[in-house]
C-alpha positions as YAML, in Angstrom:
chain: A
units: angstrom
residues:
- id: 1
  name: UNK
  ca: [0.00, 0.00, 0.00]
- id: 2
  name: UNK
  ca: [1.14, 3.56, -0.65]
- id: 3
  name: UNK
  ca: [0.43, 6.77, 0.92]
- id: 4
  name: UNK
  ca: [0.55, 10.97, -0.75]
- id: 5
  name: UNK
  ca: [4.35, 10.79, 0.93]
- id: 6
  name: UNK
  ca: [5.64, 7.47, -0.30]
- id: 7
  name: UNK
  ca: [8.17, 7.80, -3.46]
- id: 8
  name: UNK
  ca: [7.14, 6.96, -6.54]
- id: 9
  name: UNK
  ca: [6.60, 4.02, -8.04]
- id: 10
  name: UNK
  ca: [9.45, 1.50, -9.36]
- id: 11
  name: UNK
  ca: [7.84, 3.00, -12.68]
- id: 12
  name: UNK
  ca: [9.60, 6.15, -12.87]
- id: 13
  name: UNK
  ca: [12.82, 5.83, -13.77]
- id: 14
  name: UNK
  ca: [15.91, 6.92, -11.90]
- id: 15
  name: UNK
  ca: [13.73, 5.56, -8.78]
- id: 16
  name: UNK
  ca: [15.68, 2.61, -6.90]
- id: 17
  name: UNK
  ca: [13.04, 0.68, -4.86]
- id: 18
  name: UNK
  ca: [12.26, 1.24, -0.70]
- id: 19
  name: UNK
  ca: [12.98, -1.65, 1.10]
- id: 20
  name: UNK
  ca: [10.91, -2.36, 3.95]
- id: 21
  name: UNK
  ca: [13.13, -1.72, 6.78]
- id: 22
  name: UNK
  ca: [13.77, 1.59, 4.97]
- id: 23
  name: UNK
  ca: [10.04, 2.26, 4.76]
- id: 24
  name: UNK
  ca: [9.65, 1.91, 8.53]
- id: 25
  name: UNK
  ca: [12.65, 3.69, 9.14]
- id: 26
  name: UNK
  ca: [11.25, 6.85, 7.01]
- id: 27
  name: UNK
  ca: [7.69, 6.70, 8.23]
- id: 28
  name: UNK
  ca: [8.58, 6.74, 11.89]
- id: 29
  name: UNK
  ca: [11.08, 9.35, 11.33]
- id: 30
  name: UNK
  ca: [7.87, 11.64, 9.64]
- id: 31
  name: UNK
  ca: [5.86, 10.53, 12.41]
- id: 32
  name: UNK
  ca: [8.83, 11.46, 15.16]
- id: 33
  name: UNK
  ca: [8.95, 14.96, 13.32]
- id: 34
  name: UNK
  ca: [5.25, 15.41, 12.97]
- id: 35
  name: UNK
  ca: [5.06, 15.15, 16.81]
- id: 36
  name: UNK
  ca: [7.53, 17.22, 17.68]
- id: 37
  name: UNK
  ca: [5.54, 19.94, 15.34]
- id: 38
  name: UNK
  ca: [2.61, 19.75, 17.52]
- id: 39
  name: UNK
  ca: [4.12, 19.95, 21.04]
- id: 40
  name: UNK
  ca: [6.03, 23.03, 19.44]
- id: 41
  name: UNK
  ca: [2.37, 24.53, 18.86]
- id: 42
  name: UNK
  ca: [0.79, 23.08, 21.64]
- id: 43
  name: UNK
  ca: [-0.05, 26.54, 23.86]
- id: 44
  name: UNK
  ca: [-1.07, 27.99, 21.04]
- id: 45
  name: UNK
  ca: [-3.85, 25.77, 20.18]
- id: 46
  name: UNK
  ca: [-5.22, 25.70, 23.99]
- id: 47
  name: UNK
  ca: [-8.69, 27.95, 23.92]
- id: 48
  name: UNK
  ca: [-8.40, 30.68, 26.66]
- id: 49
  name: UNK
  ca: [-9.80, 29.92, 29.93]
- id: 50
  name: UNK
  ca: [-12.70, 32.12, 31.17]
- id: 51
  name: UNK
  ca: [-12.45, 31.75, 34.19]
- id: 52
  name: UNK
  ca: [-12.91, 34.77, 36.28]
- id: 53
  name: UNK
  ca: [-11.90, 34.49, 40.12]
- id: 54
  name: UNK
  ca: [-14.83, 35.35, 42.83]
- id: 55
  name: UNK
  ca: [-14.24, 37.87, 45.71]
- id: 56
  name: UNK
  ca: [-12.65, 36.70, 48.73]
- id: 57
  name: UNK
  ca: [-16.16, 36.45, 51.41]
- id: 58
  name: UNK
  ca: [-15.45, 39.79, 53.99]
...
């Protein structure tokens, strides 16, 4: 099975074929980076907390 981000087929030529370990190796290396891209953004995609405090009782 192939995916939008796996190479091209063994069709085009100048293309020298993915081996499996190679496969795993890449996909878990774009999975590794695509993590690391969301805990870089991860404040920025927390909503804003309304919470507003209540007065101390007197």
């Amino acid at each position: 099975m192939r995916d939008r981000k796996d190479p091209p087929g063994t069709d085009t030529p100048n293309v020298s074929p993915e081996s499996p370990t190679q496969r795993r190796e890449r996909k878990a290396h774009e999975s590794d980076n695509q993590d690391q891209a969301l805990e870089e953004t991860f404040p920025a995609s927390d909503p804003v907390s309304p919470f507003v405090p209540a007065k101390a009782p007197e």
